[in-house]
LUMVEXDO-714258 format. One line per field, with one value per atom (N, C-alpha, C): residue number from 1; residue in one letter; atom name; x, y, z. Coordinates in steps of 0.05 Angstrom, whole numbers. Example, Ala and Ser with C-alpha at 12.3 -4.5 7.8 and 13.67 -1.06 7.14 Angstrom:
BEGIN
zator: 1 1 1 2 2 2
kolfi: A A A S S S
numar: N CA C N CA C
X: 264 246 264 257 273 258
Y: -114 -90 -66 -45 -21 1
Z: 156 156 156 142 143 157
This chain:
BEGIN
zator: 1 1 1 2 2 2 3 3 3 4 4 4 5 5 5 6 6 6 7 7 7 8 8 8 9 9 9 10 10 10 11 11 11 12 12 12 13 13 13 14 14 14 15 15 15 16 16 16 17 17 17 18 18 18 19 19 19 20 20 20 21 21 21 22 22 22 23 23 23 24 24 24 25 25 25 26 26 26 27 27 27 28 28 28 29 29 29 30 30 30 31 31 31 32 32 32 33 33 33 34 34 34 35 35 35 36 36 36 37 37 37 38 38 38 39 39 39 40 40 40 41 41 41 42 42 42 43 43 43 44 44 44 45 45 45 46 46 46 47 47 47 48 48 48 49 49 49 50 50 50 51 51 51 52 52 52 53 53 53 54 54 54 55 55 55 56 56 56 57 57 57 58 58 58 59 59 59 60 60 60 61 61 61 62 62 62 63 63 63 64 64 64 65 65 65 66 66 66 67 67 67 68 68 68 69 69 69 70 70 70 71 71 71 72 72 72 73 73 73 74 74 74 75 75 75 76 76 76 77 77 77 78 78 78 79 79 79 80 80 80 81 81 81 82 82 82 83 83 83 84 84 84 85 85 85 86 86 86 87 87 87 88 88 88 89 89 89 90 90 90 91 91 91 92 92 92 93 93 93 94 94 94 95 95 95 96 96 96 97 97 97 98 98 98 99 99 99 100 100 100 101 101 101 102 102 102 103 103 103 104 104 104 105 105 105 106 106 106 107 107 107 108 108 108 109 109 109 110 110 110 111 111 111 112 112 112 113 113 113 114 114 114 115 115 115 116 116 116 117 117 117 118 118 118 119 119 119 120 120 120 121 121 121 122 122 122 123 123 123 124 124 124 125 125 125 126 126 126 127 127 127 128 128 128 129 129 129 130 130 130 131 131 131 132 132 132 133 133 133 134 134 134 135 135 135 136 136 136 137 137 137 138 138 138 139 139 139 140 140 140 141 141 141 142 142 142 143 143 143 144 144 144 145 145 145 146 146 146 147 147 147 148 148 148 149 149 149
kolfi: X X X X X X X X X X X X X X X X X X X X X X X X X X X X X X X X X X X X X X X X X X X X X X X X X X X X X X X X X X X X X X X X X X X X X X X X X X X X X X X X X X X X X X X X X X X X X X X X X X X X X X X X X X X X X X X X X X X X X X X X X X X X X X X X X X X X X X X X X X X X X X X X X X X X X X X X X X X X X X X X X X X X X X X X X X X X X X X X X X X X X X X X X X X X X X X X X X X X X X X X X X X X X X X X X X X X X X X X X X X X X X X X X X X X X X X X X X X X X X X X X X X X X X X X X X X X X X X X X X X X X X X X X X X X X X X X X X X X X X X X X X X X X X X X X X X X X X X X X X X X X X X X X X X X X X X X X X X X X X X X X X X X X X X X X X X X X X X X X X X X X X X X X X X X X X X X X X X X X X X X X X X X X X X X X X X X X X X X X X X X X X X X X X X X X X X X X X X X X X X X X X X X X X X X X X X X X X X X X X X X X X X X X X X X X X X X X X X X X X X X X X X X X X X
numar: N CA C N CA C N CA C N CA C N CA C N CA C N CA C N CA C N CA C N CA C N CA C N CA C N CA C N CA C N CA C N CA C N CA C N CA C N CA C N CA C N CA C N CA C N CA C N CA C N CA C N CA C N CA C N CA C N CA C N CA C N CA C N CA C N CA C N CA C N CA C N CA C N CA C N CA C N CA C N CA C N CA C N CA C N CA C N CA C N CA C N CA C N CA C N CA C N CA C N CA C N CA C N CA C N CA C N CA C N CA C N CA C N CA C N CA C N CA C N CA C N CA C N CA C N CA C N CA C N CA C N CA C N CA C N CA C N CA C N CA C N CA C N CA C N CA C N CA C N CA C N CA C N CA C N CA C N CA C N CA C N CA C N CA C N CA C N CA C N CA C N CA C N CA C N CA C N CA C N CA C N CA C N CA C N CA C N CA C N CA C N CA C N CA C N CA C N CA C N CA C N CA C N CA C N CA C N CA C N CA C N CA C N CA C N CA C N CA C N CA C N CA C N CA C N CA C N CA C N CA C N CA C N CA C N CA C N CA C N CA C N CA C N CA C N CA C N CA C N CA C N CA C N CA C N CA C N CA C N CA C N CA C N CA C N CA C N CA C N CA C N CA C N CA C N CA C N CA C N CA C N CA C N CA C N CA C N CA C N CA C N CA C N CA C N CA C N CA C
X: 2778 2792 2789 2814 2808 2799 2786 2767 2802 2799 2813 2821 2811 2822 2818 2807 2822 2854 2882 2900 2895 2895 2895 2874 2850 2832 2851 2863 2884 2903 2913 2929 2926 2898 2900 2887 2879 2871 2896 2919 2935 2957 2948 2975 2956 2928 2914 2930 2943 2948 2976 2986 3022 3028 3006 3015 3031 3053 3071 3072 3080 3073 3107 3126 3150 3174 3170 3208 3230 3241 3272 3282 3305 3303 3330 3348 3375 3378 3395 3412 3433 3441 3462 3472 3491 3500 3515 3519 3544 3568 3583 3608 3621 3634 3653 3630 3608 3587 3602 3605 3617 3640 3653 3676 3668 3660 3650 3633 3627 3606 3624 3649 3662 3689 3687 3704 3692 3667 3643 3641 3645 3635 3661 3682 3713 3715 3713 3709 3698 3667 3653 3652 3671 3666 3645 3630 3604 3588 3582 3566 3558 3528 3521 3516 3539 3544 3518 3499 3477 3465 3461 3435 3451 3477 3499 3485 3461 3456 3488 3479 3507 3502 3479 3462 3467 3485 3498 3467 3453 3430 3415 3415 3404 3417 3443 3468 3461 3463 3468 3491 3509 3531 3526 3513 3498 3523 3521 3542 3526 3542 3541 3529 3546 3552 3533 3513 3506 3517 3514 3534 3528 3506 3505 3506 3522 3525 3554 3573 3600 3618 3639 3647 3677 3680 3698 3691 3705 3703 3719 3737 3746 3735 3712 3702 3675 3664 3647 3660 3682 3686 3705 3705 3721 3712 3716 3703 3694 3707 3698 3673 3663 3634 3624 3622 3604 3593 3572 3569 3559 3553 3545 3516 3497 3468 3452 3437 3415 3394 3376 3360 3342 3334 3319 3327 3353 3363 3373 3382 3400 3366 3359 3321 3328 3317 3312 3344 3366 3383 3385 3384 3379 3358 3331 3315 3316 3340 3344 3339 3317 3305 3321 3346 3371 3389 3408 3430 3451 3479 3497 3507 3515 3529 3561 3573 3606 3622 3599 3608 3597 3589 3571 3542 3531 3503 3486 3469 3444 3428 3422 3401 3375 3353 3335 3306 3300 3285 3262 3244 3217 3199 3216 3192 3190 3207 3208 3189 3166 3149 3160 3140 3139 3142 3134 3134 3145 3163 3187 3202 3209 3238 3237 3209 3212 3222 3213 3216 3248 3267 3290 3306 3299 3311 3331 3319 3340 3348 3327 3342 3364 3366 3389 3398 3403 3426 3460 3472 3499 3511 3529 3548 3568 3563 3582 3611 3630 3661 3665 3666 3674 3712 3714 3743 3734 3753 3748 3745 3750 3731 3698 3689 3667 3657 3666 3654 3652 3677 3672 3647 3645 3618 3593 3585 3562 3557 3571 3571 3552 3561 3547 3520 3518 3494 3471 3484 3465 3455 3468 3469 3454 3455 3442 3424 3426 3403 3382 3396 3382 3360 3323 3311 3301 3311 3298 3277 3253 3238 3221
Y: 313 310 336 342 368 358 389 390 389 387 386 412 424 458 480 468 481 493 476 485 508 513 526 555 553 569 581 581 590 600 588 604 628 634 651 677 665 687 694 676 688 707 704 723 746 741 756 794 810 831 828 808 808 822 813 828 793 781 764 750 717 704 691 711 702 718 716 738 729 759 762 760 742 748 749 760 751 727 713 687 684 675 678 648 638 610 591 574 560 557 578 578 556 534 511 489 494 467 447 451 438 418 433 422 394 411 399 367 369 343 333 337 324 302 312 309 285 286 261 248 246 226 212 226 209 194 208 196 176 167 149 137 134 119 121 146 158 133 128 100 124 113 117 97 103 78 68 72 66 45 51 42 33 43 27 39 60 68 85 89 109 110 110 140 168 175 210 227 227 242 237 214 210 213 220 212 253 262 281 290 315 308 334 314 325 337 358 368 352 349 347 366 385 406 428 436 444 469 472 501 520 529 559 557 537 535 527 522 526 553 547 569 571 567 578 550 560 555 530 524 501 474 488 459 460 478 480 458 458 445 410 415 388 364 345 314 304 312 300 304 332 337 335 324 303 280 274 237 250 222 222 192 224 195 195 172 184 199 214 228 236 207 207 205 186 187 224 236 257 271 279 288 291 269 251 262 256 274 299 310 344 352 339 347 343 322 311 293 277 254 220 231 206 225 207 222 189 194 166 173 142 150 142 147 152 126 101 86 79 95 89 85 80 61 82 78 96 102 126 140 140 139 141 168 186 211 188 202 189 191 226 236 227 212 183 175 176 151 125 109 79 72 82 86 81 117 118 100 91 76 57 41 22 28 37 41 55 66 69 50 25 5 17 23 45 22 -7 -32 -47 -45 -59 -46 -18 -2 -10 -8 -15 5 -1 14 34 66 78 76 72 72 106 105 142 138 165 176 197 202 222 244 252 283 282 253 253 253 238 236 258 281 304 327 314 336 319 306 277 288 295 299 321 344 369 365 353 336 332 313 304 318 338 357 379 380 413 409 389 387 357 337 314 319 312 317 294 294 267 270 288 290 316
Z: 2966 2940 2924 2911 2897 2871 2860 2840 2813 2787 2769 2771 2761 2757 2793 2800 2829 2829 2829 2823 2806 2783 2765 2774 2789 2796 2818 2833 2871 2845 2832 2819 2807 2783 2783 2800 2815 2842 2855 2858 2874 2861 2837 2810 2792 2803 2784 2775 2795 2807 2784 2779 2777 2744 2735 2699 2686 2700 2687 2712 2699 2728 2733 2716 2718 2735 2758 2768 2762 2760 2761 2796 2807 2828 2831 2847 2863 2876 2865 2878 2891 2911 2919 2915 2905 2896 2919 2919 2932 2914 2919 2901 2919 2897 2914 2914 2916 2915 2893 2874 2852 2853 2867 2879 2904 2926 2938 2933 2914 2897 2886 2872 2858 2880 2905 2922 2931 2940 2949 2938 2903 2891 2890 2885 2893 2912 2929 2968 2972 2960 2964 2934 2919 2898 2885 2870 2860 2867 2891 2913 2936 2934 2958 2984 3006 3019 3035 3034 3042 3025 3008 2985 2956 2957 2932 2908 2907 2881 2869 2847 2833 2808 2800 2792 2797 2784 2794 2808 2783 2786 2806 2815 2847 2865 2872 2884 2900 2920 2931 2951 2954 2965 2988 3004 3034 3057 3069 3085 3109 3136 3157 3171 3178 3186 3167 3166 3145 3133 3111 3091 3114 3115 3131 3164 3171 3203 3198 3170 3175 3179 3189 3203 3183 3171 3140 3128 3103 3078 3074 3091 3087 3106 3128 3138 3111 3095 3074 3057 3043 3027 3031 3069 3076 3068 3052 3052 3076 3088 3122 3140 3117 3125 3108 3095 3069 3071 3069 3057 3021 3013 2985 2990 2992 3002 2974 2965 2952 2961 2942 2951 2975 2971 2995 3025 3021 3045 3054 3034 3036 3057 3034 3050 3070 3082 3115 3135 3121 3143 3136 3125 3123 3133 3143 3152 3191 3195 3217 3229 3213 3219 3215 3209 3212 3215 3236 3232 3236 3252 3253 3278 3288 3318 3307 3321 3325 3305 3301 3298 3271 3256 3229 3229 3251 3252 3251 3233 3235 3254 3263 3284 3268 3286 3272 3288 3286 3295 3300 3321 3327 3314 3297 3286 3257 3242 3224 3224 3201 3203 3195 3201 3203 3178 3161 3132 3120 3128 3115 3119 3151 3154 3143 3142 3125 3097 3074 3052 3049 3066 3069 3073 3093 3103 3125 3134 3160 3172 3183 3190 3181 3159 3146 3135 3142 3130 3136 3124 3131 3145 3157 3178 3158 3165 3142 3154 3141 3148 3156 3175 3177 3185 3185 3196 3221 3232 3250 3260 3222 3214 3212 3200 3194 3224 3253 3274 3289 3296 3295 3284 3259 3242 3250 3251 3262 3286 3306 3331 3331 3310 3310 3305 3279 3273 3294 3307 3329 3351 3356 3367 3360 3333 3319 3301 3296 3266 3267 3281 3290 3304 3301 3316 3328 3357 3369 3385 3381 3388 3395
């Protein structure tokens, strides 16, 4: 168990040198992200077809395909490589640990705890309605970013 001020002690050992514990840094943005989010929440009825929250602020508008493995700008901003998950679900497939088969149904990684899936309901998740852009980008998914092991 850590001590209270521990945090606070690593900290300032690790900034002691810095003068200011604040940078200026370069960003490079997702120009179109905006768009992109506004397209998902249309698409899926600002619903996340998983969990039916729609709560914007929990609501994330997760690529498939992910941004920096699309190959222009228009599979970046396609609906078709979108869902609109909540948070946590979004997490868990961006990390690879769910992904969907051809037919909506949730995949589930091994490397998923027991835990989690429970507290997700990965069991009684509902079947997402895809098209056959979304099965196309899913495919990649499963393929590139899904870890089954």
């Amino acid at each position: 168990m850590s001590l209270p001020t521990l945090p606070l002690e690593q900290f300032e050992a690790a900034t002691a040198g810095l003068g200011d514990t604040e940078a200026e840094r370069l960003v490079r943005a997702r120009i179109g992200q905006d768009i992109f989010r506004a397209a998902l929440l249309e698409y899926w009825n600002a619903t996340c077809p998983l969990t039916a929250i729609t709560d914007k602020s929990l609501l994330r508008a997760s690529h498939i395909v992910p941004w920096a493995d699309c190959t222009s700008d228009a599979q970046r901003l396609d609906a078709h490589n979108g869902l609109l998950l909540s948070a946590l679900w979004d997490a868990a497939f961006d990390d690879g640990l769910l992904s969907f088969d051809d037919d909506g149904r949730v995949l589930v990684s091994p490397l998923l705890s027991d835990a989690a899936a429970t507290e997700l309901g990965v069991e009684c998740a509902p079947v997402l309605k895809l098209q056959p852009g979304h099965r196309n980008n899913l495919a990649y998914h499963r393929a590139n970013v899904w870890r089954v092991g």
